[in-house]
C-alpha positions in Angstrom: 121.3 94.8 101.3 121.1 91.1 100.8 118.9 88.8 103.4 118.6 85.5 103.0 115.4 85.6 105.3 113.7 87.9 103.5 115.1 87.3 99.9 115.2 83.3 100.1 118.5 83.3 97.5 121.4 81.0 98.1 124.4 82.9 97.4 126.6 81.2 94.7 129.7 81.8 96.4 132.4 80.0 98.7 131.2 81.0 101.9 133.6 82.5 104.1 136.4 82.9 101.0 138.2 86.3 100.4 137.0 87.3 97.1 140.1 90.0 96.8 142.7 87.6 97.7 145.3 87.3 94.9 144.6 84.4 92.3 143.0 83.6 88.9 139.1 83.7 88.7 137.2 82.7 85.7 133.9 84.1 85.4 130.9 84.2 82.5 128.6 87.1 83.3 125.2 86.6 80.9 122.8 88.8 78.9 119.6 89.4 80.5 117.6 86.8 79.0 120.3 85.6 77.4 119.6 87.7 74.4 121.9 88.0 71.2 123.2 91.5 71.3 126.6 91.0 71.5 127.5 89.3 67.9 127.2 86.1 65.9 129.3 83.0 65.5 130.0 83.1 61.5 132.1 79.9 59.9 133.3 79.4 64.0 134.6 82.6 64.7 133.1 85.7 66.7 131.9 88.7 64.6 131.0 91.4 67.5 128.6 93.8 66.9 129.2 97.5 67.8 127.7 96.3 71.4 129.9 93.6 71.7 132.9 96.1 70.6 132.0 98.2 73.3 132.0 95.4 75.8 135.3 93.8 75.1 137.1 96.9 75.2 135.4 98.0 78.5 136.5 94.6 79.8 140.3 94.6 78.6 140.2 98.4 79.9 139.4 97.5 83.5 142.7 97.3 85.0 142.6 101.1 84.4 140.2 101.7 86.9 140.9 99.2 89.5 144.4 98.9 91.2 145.7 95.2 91.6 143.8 93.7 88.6 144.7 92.2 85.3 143.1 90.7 82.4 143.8 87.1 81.3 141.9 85.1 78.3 138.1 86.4 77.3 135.7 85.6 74.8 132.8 87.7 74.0 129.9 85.5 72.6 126.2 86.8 71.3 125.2 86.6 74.7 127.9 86.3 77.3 130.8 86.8 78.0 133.7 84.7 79.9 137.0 85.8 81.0 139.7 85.2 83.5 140.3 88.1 86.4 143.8 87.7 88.0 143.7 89.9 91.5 146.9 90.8 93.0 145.1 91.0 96.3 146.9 94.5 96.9 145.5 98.1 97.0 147.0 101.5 96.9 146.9 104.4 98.7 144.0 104.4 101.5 142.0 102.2 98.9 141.8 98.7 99.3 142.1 95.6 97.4 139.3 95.4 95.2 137.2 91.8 95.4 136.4 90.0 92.3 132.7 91.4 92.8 133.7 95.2 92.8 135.3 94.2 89.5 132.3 92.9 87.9 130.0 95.4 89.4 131.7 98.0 87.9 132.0 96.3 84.6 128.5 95.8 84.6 127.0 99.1 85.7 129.6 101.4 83.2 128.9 98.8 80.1 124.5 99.2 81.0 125.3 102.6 81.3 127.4 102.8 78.2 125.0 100.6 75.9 122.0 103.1 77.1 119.8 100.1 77.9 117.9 100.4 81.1 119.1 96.2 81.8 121.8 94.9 79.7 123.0 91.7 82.2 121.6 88.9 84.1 121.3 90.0 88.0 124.2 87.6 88.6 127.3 86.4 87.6 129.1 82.4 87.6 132.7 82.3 88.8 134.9 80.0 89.5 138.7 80.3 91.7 141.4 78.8 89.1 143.4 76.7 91.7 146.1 75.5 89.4 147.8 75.7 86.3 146.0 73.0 84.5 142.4 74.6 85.5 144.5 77.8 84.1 144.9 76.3 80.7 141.8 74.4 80.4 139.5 77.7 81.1 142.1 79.0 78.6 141.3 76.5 75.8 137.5 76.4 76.8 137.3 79.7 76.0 139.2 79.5 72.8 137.2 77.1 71.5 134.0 78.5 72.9 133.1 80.3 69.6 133.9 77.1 67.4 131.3 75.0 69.2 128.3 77.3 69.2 125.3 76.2 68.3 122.9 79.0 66.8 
């Protein structure tokens, strides 16, 4: 478990927030090393490799496994990912809420485990809690455009 005597990391999260109360939260989770594995940018549009594939459809298919969670606007890139989690903040049955870092856990551990190799993500992950409509939209068009502005 996590010490911040012994490990010396600051925790990149809103101390004290309730990371499985319902809202939008935008989030890029990395390659390790930031490595290419996931596709190219060709003429400003994403061409995914079977990896990449593999990835978006575990990510779009992650409401399956996890009650009270939806899918908004994603964009795979060679070596990231962003996407926008919406949490309904409610469980079922003697299972609760899940936070936004079960979510992405889960993602991560099934696609490493899917892609057969041994570290596929960076140890962390950046988020960010959508407050508003406009912050909706503008993570939406960031990440429409995201492809279009990459730089090889």
């Amino acid at each position: 478990m996590f010490d911040p005597d012994v490990h010396h990391r600051r925790s990149i999260r809103l101390q004290g927030y309730d990371y499985s109360r319902k809202g939008h939260y935008y989030v890029t989770i990395c390659v390790l090393e930031k490595q290419c594995l996931l596709g190219e940018v060709t003429g400003g549009k994403m061409q995914l490799t079977a990896l990449g594939k593999m990835i978006e459809a575990t990510w779009l298919g992650l409401p399956a496994y996890h009650p009270g969670v939806q899918m908004d606007s994603h964009v795979v890139m060679p070596n990231h990912l962003h996407g926008i989690v919406v949490l309904s903040g409610e469980g079922r049955a003697r299972r609760p809420a899940p936070t936004l870092g079960d979510v992405i856990k889960s993602f991560k551990s099934y696609t490493t485990k899917l892609s057969g190799i041994t570290r596929l993500w960076q140890r962390n992950y950046f988020e960010h809690i959508i407050r508003n409509e406009d912050e909706l939209n503008h993570c939406r068009r960031y990440m429409a455009a995201n492809p279009s502005r990459w730089l090889s």
